[in-house]
PAGUGU-238277 format. One line per field, with one value per residue (C-alpha): chain; x, y negated, z; residue number from 1. Coordinates in steps of 0.5 Angstrom, whole numbers, plus 500, padded with zeros to 3 digits. Layout:
kette = A ...
X = X ...
Y = Y ...
Z = Z ...
nr = NUM ...
This chain:
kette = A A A A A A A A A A A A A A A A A A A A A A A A A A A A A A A A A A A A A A A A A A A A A A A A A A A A A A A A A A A A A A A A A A A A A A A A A A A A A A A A A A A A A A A A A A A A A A A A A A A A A A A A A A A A A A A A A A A A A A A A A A A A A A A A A A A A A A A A A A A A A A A A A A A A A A A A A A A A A A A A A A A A A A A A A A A A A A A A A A A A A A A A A A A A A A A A A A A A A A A A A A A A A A A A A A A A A A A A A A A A A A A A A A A A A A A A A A A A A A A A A A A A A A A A A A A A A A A A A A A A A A A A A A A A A A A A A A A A A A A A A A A A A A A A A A A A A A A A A A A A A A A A A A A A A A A A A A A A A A A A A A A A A A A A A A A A A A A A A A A A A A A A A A A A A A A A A A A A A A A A A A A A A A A A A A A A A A A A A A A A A A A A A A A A A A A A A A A A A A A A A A A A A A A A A A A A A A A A A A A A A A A A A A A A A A A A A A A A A A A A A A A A A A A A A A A A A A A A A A A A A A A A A A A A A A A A A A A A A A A A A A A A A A A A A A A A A A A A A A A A A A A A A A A A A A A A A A A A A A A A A A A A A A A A A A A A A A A A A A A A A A A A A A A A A A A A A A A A A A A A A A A A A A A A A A A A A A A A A A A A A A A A A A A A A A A A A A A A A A A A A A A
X = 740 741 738 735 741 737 734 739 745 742 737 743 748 748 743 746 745 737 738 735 728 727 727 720 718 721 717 719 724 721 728 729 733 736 734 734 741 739 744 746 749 753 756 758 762 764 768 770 774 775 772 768 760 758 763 760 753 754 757 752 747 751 751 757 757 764 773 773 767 769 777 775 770 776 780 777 781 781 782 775 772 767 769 766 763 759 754 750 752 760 762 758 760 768 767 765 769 775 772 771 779 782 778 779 772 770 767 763 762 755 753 748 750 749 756 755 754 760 765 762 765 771 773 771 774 781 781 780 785 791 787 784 787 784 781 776 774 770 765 757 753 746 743 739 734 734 735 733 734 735 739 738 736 740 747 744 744 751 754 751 753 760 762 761 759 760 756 757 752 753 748 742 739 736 728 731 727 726 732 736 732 733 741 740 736 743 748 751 751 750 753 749 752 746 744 737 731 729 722 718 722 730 733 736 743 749 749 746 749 745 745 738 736 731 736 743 745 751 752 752 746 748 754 752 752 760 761 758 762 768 766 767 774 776 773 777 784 782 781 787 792 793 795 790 794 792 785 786 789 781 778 778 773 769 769 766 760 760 758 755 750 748 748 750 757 757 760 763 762 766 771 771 771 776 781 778 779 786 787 784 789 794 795 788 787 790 781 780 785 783 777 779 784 778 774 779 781 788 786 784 777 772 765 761 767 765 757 758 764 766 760 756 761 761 754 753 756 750 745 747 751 753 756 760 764 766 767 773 776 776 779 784 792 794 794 792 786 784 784 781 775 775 774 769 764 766 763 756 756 755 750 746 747 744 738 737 735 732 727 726 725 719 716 716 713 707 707 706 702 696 691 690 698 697 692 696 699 704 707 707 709 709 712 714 720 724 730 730 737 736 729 732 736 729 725 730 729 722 722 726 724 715 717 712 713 715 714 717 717 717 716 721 720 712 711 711 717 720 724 720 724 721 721 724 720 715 716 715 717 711 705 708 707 700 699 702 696 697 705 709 715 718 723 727 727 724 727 728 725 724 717 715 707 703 701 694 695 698 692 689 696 697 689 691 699 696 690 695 699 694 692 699 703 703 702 708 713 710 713 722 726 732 736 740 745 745 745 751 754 758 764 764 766 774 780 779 773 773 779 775 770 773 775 768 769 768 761 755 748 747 754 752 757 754 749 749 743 744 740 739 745 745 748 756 760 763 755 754 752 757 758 757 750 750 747 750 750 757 755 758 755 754 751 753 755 759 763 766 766 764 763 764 759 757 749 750 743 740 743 736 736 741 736 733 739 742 736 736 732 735 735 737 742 742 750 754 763 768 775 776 782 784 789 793 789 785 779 773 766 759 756 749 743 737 735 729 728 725 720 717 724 729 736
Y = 773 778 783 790 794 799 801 803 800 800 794 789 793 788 784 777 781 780 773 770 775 775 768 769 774 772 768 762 767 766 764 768 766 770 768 775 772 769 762 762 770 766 762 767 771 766 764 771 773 764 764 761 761 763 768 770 769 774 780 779 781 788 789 788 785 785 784 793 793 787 790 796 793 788 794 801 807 814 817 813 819 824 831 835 840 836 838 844 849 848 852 857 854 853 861 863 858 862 868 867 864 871 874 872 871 866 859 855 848 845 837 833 829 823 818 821 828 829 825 830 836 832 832 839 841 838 840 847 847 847 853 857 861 856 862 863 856 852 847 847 840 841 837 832 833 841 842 836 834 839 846 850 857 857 855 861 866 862 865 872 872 870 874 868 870 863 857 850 847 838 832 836 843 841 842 848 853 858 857 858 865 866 867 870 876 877 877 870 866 859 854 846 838 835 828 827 827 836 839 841 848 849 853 860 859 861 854 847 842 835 830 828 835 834 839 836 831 830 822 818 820 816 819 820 828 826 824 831 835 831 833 840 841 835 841 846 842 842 850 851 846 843 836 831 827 831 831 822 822 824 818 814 818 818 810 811 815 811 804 807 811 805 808 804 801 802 806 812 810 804 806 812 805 802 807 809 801 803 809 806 800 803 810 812 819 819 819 814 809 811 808 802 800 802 797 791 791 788 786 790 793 791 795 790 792 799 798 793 796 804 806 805 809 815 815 814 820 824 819 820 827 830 829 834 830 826 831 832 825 825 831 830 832 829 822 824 828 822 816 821 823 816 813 818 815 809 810 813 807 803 807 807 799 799 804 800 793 796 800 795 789 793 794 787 785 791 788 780 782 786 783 789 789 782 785 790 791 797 798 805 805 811 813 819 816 812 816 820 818 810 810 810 803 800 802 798 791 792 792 786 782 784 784 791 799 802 808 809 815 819 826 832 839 838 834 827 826 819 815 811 804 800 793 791 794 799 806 808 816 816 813 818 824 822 824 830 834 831 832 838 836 830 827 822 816 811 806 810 817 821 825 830 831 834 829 830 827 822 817 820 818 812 810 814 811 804 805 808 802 798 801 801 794 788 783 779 785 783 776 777 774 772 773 768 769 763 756 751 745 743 741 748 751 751 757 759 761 764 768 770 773 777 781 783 786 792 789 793 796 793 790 785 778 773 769 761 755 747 743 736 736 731 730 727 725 732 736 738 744 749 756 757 754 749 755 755 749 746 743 737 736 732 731 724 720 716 722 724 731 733 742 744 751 754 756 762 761 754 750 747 745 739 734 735 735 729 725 722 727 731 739 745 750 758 761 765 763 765 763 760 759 754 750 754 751 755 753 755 754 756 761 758 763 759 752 749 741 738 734 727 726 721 718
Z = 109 115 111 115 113 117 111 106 104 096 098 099 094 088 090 086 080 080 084 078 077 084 086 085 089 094 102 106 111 120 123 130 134 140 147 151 154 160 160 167 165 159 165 169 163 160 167 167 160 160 153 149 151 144 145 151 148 143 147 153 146 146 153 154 161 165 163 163 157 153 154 151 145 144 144 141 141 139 146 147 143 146 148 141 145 148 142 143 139 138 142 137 130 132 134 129 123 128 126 118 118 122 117 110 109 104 106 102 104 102 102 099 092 096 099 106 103 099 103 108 104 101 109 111 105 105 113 112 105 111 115 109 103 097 094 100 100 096 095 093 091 088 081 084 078 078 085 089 096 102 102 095 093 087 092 097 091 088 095 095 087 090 096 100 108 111 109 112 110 111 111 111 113 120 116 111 117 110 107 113 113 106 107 113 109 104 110 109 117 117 121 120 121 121 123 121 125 126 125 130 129 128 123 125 124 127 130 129 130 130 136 134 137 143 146 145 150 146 148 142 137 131 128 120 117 116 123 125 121 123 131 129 126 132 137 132 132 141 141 137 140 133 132 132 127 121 123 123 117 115 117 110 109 115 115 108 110 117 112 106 109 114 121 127 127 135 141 137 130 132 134 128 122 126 124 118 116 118 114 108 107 110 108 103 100 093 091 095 093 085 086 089 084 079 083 082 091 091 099 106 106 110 111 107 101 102 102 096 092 093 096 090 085 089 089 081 079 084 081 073 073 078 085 085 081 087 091 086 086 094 094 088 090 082 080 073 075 079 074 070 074 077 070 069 075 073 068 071 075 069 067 074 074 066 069 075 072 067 071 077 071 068 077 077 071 073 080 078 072 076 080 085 087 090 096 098 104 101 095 091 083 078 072 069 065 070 072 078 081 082 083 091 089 086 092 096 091 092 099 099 093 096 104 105 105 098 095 088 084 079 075 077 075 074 081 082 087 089 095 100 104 110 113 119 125 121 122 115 116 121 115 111 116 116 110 110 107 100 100 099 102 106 110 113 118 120 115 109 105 100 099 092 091 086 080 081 089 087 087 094 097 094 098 104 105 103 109 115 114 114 120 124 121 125 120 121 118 113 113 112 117 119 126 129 134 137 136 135 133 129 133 136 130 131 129 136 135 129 131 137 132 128 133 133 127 124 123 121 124 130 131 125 122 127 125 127 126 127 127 124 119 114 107 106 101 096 096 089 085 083 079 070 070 076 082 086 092 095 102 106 112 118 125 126 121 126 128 121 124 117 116 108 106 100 098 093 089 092 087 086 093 091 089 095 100 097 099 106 109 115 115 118 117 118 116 118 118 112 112 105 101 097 094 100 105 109 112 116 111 112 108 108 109 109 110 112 111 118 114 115 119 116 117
nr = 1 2 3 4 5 6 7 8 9 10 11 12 13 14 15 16 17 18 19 20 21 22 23 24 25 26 27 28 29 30 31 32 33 34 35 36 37 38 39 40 41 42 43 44 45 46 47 48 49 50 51 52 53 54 55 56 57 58 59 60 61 62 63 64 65 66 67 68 69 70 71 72 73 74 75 76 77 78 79 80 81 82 83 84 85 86 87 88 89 90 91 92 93 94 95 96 97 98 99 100 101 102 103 104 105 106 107 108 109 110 111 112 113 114 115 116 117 118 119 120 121 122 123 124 125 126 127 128 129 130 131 132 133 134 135 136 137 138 139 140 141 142 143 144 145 146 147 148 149 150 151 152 153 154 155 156 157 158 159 160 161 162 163 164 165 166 167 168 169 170 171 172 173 174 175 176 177 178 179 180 181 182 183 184 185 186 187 188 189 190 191 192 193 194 195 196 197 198 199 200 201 202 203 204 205 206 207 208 209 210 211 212 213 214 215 216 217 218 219 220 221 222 223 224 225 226 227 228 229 230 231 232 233 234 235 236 237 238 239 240 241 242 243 244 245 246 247 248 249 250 251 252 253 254 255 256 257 258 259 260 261 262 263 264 265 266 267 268 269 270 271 272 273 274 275 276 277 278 279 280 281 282 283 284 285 286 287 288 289 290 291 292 293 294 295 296 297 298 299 300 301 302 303 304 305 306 307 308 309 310 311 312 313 314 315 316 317 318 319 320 321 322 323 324 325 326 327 328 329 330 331 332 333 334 335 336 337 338 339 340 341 342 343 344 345 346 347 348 349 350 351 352 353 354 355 356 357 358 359 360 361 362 363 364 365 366 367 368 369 370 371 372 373 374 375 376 377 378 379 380 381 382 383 384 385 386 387 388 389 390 391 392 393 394 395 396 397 398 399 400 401 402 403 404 405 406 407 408 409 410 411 412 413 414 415 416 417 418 419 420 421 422 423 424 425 426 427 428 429 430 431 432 433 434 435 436 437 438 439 440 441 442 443 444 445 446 447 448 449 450 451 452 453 454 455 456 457 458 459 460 461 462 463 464 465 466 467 468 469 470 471 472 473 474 475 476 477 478 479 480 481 482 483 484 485 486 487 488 489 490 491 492 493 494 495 496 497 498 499 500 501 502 503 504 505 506 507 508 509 510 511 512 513 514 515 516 517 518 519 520 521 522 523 524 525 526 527 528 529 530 531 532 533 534 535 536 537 538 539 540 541 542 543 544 545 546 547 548 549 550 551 552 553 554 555 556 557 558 559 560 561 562 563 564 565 566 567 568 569 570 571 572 573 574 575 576 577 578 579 580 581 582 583 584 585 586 587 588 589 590 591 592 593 594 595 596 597 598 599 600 601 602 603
């Protein structure tokens, strides 16, 4: 299933784990197969580069149109990267970071506790580390359940109390206009790297950075928070004529940002995962590599093990205890300190999963159980004991499993404050603006937010949101759908064109797994039901019994389906390709999507 990664990496992290109480909830799936390339455009660049016409297919998709565009996609380099000081205000924030280090001023780096946030600090601390003496720097991650999101007054009177005259403040403070006002009253300046959506008024700081400002013609727009703090020591290395080795060795940690916070895998942010890959199996941070010998991977990394697999640890400790603890780990220098903190998250990560199943198990059972959540186009749930650091993670199961715009939220400090998840196509951060007259705060984008309102707005909201998306959604958001790259057939599946595929790699947000649909496929010898209790669904399949071109693939949670397969009716697959390894065999399997029976067809 293509999910709409989109919305947050957590709706698809772990989803295996609540196959079974969802299965339930979940609708029939609309394929929708591209169409916008026009076939005689296929034609024409497949005679250009001499490649297959899917593979044409699949780059027309991403524009890419001409040998020059395909060579540089097929062959990304980091000379390809935008000059930093494209960014408004850099030339201000490295000025005055030149000016903080000349002087012996103390810096403190402060980030949000989530993946994006604390691998922002760990990359800005490590770099400045070489530059600064250690005892001016340091680092500042709030409690998600003392402090909450955005930039705190506590860490502000932290800075004063300290002797800190500098704060870098990474992945949040485009919104802080007050606080930023706050610190500037005790004398302490403020540069921001921000990459989320700015208010209608830009915070008084030294600079801000942001490429989603309205007045930044920087060229790529999508860069995570890490990204944008990468973009200031990449312009300070450049005025420094410093060696931009040291800065590449920082890349591991910008991939993880890149693919934990689900920003588009494209132009720039491509060419910055693609090195950072590297970097994470070639030559990890010490951090880095504790957590993925924590997390059982003896093989390379792709994005989809970050999402999976590392993002999720990082994220536990912020979600259970604190995020400092991350940043701690990502930038440890002792291995012993490294296990010793990794087993810490190791831990907390247990403690999220158990908090996780727990709380999305009794939101399913409300959800089932009442009448009046059946009619609604909206799905917003209360309680005052669900715990504040997974209520993110359970916003994202509900969209999925219910397909229609969550809010879920919970009591923090006397106020009711929760994390809200979209569906593909709907602006969710525009129906929540709308009822801004009831919220005390908000922020996010269009696919994912967090909001905080008083207990006895509660029940206004929830009318108020349920009535503007009402208002404002297509009703066929509301039904999940699975995009289809293209339409093949069996015998176009062969190692040259997998080998072809893999080149489009690292894949993600806007630059997915591609996606394939045949149609009229039949049952053949060797389909069976696999896994400890017969879930799963092996396939053997073909599109002509005559041909023996037989196409073998694996239906995770489809073992139901067996029955049905194996009757002489025809069907329709949707899948992506793996290569599979068995036996010391390789070979090309289908990873099976969806399937729909062609009914009232026979053999």
């Amino acid at each position: 299933m293509k999910i709409i990664i989109s919305l947050c990496f957590e709706i698809t992290r772990n989803f295996c784990y609540f196959a079974l109480e969802l299965e339930k909830c979940i609708m029939k799936k609309r394929w929708v197969v591209n169409t916008s390339v026009e076939e005689a455009k296929i034609q024409e660049l497949t005679k250009k580069i001499k490649c297959h016409p899917v593979i044409a297919n699949l780059l027309l998709q991403r524009e890419i149109d001409s040998i020059e565009q395909a060579n540089v996609f097929f062959t990304p380099s980091l000379n390809m990267l935008h000059d930093p000081f494209l960014m408004k205000d850099m030339d201000k924030a490295v000025d005055r970071l030149d000016r903080a280090i000349a002087s012996d001023e103390k810096i403190l780096i402060y980030g949000d506790y989530d993946v994006d946030g604390t691998t922002a600090v760990s990359l800005l601390y490590k770099y400045l580390s070489i530059h600064c003496e250690k005892k001016n720097l340091d680092y500042y991650i709030p409690d998600r359940y003392k402090e909450g999101y955005g930039v705190s007054i506590k860490a502000i009177d932290y800075a004063e109390e300290n002797g800190f005259s500098l704060m870098l403040i990474t992945d949040c403070g485009i919104k802080a206009v007050e606080k930023i006002k706050y610190a500037n009253s005790k004398k302490i300046n403020v540069i921001i790297c921000d990459h989320h959506t700015p208010g209608d008024q830009l915070p008084n700081a030294i600079a801000v950075l942001d490429p989603q400002r309205k007045d930044c013609t920087y060229p790529y727009k999508w860069l995570s928070g890490c990204g944008v703090s990468f973009k200031l020591v990449q312009a300070h290395c450049l005025k420094n004529n410093r060696s931009m080795s040291e800065l590449y060795k920082l890349l591991d940690l910008l991939c993880v940002s890149i693919a934990s916070d689900i920003v588009p895998i494209t132009g720039e942010n491509r060419i910055l995962a693609y090195y950072g890959l590297k970097q994470l199996n070639e030559n990890p941070s010490l951090g880095l590599k504790t957590i993925m010998k924590f997390s059982g991977i003896d093989k390379d990394l792709s994005i989809n093990d970050i999402v999976f697999r590392i993002g999720p640890k990082i994220n536990a400790a912020g979600r259970v205890e604190s995020g400092k603890k991350s940043v701690e780990l990502l930038t440890a220098e002792e291995e012993s300190l490294a296990n010793k903190i990794a087993l810490d998250i190791n831990n907390f990560n247990n403690q999220r999963k158990k908090l996780d199943h727990n709380i999305t198990e009794e939101a399913i059972k409300y959800i089932n159980d009442s009448k009046t959540e059946a009619s609604k186009k909206t799905t917003v749930l209360f309680d005052a004991n669900w715990h504040k650091g997974v209520i993110g993670i359970v916003a994202s199961r509900l969209t999925e499993s219910f397909y229609r715009p969550t809010i879920i939220l919970t009591e923090s400090n006397g106020l009711a404050t929760g994390s809200a998840r979209s569906v593909n196509g709907f602006d969710l951060y525009y129906a929540i603006s709308q009822c801004s007259e009831l919220l005390e705060s908000y922020g996010g984008h269009k696919y994912a937010a967090g909001l905080t309102l008083k207990m006895e707005n509660l029940e206004a909201f929830k009318q108020k949101f349920e009535t503007i998306v009402c208002e404002t959604i297509d009703n066929e958001m509301l039904t999940p759908h699975i995009d289809i790259d293209a339409q093949i057939k069996l015998t176009d599946i062969t190692p040259e064109l997998y080998n072809m595929l893999q080149k489009f790699a690292p894949f993600g947000p806007n630059n997915t797994i591609p996606v394939f649909m045949t149609e009229q496929l039949i049952n053949f010898i060797g389909s069976k039901k696999v896994g400890r209790n017969n879930e799963h669904l092996k396939l053997v399949v073909v599109d002509d019994p005559r041909a023996c071109n037989d196409r073998s693939g694996i239906g995770f949670g489809m073992g139901d389906l067996y029955e049905k397969i194996k009757t002489d009716c025809s069907f329709d697959l949707c899948y992506s390709l793996q290569e599979n390894e068995f036996m010391g065999k390789n070979d090309i399997q289908m990873i099976v999507k969806d399937i729909h029976f062609t009914e009232g067809k026979e053999v």
